[in-house]
N, C-alpha and C positions, 0 to 999 in steps of 0.2 A: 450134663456131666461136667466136673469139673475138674478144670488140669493144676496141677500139682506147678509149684514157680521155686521148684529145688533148680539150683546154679550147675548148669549141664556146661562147665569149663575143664580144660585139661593143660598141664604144662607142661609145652613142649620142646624145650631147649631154657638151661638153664648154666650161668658160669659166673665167677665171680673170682675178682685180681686185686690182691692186696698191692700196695703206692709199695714204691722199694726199702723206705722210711719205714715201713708198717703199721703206719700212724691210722692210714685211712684203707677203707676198702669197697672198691666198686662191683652191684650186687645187679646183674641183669638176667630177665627171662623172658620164655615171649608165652602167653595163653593162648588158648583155642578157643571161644566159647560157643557154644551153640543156641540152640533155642529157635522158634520163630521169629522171626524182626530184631533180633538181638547177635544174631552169628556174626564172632567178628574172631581179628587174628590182632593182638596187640602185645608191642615190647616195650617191657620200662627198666630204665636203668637207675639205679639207686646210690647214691653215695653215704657211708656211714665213717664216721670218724669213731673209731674201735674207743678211745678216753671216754668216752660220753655213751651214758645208759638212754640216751633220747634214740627217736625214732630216724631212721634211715630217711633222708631227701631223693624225693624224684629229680633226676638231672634230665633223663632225656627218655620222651616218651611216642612210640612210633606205633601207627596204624597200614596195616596191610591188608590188600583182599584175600589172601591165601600165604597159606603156609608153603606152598609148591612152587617152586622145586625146592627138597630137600636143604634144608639150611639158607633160603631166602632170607628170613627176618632175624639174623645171625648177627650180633652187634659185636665189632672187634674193639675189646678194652684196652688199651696199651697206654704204661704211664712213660714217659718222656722224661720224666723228674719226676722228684720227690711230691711236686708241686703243681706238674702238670697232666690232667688225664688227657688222652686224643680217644675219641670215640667215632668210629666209621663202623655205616650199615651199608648195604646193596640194595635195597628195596625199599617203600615204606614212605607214608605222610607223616613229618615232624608236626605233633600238636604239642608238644613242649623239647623246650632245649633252653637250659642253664648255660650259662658263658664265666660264673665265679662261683666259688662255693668257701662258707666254713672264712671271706677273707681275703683269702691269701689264694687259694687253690684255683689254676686255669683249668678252664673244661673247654675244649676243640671239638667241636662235630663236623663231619665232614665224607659225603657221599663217596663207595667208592667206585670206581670204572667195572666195567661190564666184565674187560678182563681179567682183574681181581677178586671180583664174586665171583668166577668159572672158576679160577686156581684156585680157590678156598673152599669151592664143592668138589672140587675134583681130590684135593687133600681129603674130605671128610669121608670119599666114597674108597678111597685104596688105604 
């Protein structure tokens, strides 16, 4: 018998913050995938500069064993300036992180405390 290799992924949190400029816009979501040997939980963040018909840049890309507890691989996008993104997650292995984009554009990654991932689930559940 043979089994069928249709992509059994689902996406489960998705958000996206335009720079205050409006110039640029940061594009994150996290998947679910399933399958045999292949079940994973991964977030990618995207940077696209709105001027330009080109494709969206991976900035920061994060792998997780699970989606649990609610809003774990939750990436917070905050631009600082025109010019600079901060990107802080709660969970998760960096297999990529961008530090310049587009230039001119600072990108900050940066983990955040245990206490902050609980007031950011605790906001998501009231």
């Amino acid at each position: 018998m043979l089994v069928g290799c249709d992509r059994d992924f689902a996406t489960i949190w998705s958000q996206e913050v335009k720079s205050p400029d409006g110039h640029w816009v940061a594009v994150a979501s996290t998947t679910q995938n399933g399958g045999p040997g292949t079940a994973s939980v991964d977030t990618a963040v995207y940077l696209k500069w709105l001027a330009s018909s080109g494709s969206p840049t991976l900035i920061l890309g994060l792998s997780n064993e699970s989606a649990y507890p609610l809003g774990i691989t939750r990436v917070r996008m905050s631009w600082l300036t025109d010019k600079h993104l901060d990107l802080a997650y709660c969970e998760g292995t960096v297999g990529f992180q961008a530090i310049k984009a587009g230039g001119s554009l600072d990108i900050s990654v940066h983990k955040l405390t245990d206490a902050e991932c609980s007031e950011g689930n605790a906001e998501k559940k009231g």
